[in-house]
C-alpha positions as CSV (number, residue, x, y, z in Angstrom):
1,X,113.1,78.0,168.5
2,X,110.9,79.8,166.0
3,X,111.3,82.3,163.7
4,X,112.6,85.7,164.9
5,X,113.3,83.9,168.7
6,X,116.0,85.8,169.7
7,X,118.4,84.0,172.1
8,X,120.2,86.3,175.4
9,X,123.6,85.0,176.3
10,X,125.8,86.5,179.0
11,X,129.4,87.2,178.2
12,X,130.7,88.9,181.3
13,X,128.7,89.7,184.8
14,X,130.8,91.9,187.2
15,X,129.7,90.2,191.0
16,X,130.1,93.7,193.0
17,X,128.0,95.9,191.1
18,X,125.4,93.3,188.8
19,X,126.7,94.8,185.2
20,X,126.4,92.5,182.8
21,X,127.2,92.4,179.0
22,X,124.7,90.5,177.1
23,X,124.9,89.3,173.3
24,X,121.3,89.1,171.8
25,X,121.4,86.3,168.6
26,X,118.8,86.7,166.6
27,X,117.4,83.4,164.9
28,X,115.4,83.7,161.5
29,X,115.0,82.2,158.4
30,X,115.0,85.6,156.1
31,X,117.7,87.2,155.5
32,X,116.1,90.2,154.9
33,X,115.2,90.7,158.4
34,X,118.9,90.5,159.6
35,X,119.7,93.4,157.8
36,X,118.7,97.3,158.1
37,X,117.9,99.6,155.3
38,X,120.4,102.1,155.6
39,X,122.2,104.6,152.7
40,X,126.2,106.0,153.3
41,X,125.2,109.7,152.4
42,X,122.4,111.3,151.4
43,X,121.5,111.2,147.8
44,X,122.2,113.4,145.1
45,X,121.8,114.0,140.9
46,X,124.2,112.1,138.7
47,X,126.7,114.2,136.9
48,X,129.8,113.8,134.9
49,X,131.8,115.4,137.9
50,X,131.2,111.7,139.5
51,X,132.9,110.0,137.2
52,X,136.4,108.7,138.2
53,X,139.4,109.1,135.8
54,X,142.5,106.9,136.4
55,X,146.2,105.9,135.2
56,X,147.9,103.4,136.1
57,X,151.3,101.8,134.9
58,X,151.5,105.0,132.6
59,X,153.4,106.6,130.2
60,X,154.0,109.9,129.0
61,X,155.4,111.6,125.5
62,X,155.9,114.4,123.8
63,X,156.1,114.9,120.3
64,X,156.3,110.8,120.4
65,X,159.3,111.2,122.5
66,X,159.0,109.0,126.0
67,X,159.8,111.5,129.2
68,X,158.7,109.4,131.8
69,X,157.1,106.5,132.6
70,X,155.6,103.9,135.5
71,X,155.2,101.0,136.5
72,X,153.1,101.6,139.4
73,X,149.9,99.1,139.4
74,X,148.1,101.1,142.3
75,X,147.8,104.5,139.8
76,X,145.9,107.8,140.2
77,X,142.1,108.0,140.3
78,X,139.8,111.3,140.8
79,X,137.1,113.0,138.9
80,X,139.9,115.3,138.3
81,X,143.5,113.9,137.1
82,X,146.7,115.8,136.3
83,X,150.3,115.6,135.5
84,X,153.7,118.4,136.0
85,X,156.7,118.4,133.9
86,X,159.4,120.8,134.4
87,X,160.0,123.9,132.4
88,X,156.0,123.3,130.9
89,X,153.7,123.3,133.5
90,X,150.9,121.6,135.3
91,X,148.3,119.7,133.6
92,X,145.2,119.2,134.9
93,X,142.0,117.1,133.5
94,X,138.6,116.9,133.5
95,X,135.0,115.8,132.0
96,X,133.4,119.2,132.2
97,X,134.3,122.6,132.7
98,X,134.7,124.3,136.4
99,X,133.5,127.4,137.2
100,X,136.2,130.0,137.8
101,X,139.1,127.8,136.5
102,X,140.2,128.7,132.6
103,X,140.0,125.3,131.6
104,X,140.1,124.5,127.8
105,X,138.5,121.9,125.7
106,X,141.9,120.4,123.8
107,X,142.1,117.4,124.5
108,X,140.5,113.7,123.8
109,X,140.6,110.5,126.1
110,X,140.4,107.6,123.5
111,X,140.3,104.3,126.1
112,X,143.6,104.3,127.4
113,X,145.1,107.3,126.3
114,X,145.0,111.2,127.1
115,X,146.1,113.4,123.7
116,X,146.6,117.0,123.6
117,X,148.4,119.2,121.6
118,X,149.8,123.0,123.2
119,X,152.2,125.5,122.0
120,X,153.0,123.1,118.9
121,X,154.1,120.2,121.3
122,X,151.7,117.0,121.1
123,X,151.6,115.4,124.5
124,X,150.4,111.7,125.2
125,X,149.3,110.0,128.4
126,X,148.9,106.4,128.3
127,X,147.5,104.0,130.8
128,X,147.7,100.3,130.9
129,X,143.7,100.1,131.9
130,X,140.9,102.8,129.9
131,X,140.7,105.6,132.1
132,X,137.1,105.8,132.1
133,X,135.2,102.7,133.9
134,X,133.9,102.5,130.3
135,X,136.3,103.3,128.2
136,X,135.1,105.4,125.0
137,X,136.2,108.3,123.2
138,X,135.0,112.0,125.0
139,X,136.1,114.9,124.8
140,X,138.3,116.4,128.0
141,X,138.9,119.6,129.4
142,X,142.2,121.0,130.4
143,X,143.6,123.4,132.7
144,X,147.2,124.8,132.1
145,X,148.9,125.9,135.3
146,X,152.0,127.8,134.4
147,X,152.4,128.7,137.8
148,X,152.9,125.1,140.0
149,X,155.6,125.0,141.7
150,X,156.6,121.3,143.2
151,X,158.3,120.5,146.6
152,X,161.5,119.1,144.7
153,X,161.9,122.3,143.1
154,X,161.7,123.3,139.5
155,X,164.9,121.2,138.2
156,X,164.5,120.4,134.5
157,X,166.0,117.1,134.7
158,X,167.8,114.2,136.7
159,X,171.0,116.1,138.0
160,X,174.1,114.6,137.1
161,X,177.5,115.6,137.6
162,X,179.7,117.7,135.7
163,X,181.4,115.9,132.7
164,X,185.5,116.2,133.4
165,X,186.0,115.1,129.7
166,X,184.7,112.3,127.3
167,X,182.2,109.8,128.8
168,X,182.5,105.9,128.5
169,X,180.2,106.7,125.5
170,X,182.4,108.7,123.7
171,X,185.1,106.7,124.1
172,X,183.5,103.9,122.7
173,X,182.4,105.7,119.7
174,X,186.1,107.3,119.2
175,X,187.4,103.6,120.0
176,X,185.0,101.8,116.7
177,X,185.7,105.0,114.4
178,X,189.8,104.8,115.0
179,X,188.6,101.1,113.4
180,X,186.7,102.5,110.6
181,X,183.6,102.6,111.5
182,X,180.9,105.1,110.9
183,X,178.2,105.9,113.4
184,X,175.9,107.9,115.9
185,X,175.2,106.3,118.8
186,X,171.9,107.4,120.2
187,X,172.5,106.9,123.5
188,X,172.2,109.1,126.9
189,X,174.5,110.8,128.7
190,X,177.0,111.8,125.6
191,X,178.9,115.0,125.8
192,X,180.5,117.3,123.4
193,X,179.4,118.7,119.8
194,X,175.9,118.3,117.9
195,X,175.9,114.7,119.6
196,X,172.1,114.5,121.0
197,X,170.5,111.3,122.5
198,X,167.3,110.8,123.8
199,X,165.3,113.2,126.5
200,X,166.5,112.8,129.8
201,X,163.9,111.2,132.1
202,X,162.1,114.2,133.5
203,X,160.7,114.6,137.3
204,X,157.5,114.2,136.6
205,X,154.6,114.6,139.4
206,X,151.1,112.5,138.8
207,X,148.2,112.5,140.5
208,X,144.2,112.4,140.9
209,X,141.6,114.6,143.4
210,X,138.2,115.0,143.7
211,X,137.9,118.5,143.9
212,X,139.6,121.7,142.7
213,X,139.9,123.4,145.9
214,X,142.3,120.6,146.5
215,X,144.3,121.6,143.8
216,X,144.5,125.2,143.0
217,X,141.6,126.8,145.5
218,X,140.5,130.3,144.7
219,X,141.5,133.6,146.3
220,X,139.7,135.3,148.6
């Protein structure tokens, strides 16, 4: 065979009516050849709006205190990227501005971290890869929606059941002071007086999209 032969075989013939279905192999010695020149979609500028953002295995503080965190290596990816915390809000991000949307220019992504700072409370969103293919540090865009509301509901926190007196916590506490000692234990889940631990873990929502009709479209 020579270059380009191509080759007919026969894989099934049905007697009655004379159908056949034939495989053609193609034999050459350029690749090229085997190939066809073909594009996905049709073509289109470059812009910042096709640049993917992404978190994954994040975490997530405020005022340097940790709220909530994963451990999830898949992650979030989108030109757009956002996050929901109870009681504060949605979050959403972005390289540029969108038209019609009251985004803000307040924050920075620095490599693998997202900074803000609203209403006096410095948020932080860090990822354990950059968020930008890239990496660098740019300036990002935000959009403050007050008005999200979430499937779960708008619950503040974990739920946890009633306290019907002192915790094992407290008792401990009460237990090494009868002995003398003097402490504050900084631990969750204590009950009674000034005592304060650490934030509860909050129900936080992540995510990524591509476009903003997807996440808060217009009115008519």
């Amino acid at each position: 065979m020579d270059d380009g032969d191509a080759v007919s075989l026969e894989l099934l013939v049905n007697n009655e009516s004379g159908v056949k279905i034939v495989d053609v192999v193609s034999v050459t010695f350029d690749r090229a050849t085997l190939r066809e020149s073909h594009l996905e979609s049709a073509p289109k500028d470059f812009t910042l709006d096709a640049v993917e953002l992404g978190v994954k295995n994040y975490s997530l503080l405020i005022n340097g205190t940790l709220v909530n965190k994963s451990k999830s290596t898949i992650g979030f990816t989108g030109t757009l990227l956002w996050f929901y915390i109870p009681d504060r809000g949605r979050f959403i991000f972005s390289l540029v501005p969108r038209e019609g949307y009251e985004f803000a220019k307040i924050a920075v992504v620095d490599d693998n971290r997202i900074e803000f700072t609203l209403n006096n409370e410095r948020y932080e969103w860090l990822s354990s890869e950059s968020i930008l293919p890239n990496g660098g540090t740019w300036n990002l865009w935000v959009l403050h929606d007050t008005h999200y509301t979430p499937l779960f509901g708008s619950e503040s926190s974990v739920p946890r059941t009633p306290s019907k007196g002192p915790n094992v916590f407290d008792k401990i506490e009460g237990a090494l002071i009868k002995q003398g000692a003097s402490l504050m234990l900084n631990l969750p889940g204590r009950s009674g007086g000034n005592k304060t631990g650490p934030v509860l873990p909050q129900r936080v929502i992540v995510g990524g999209a591509d476009s903003m009709d997807n996440l808060l479209p217009k009115g008519p």
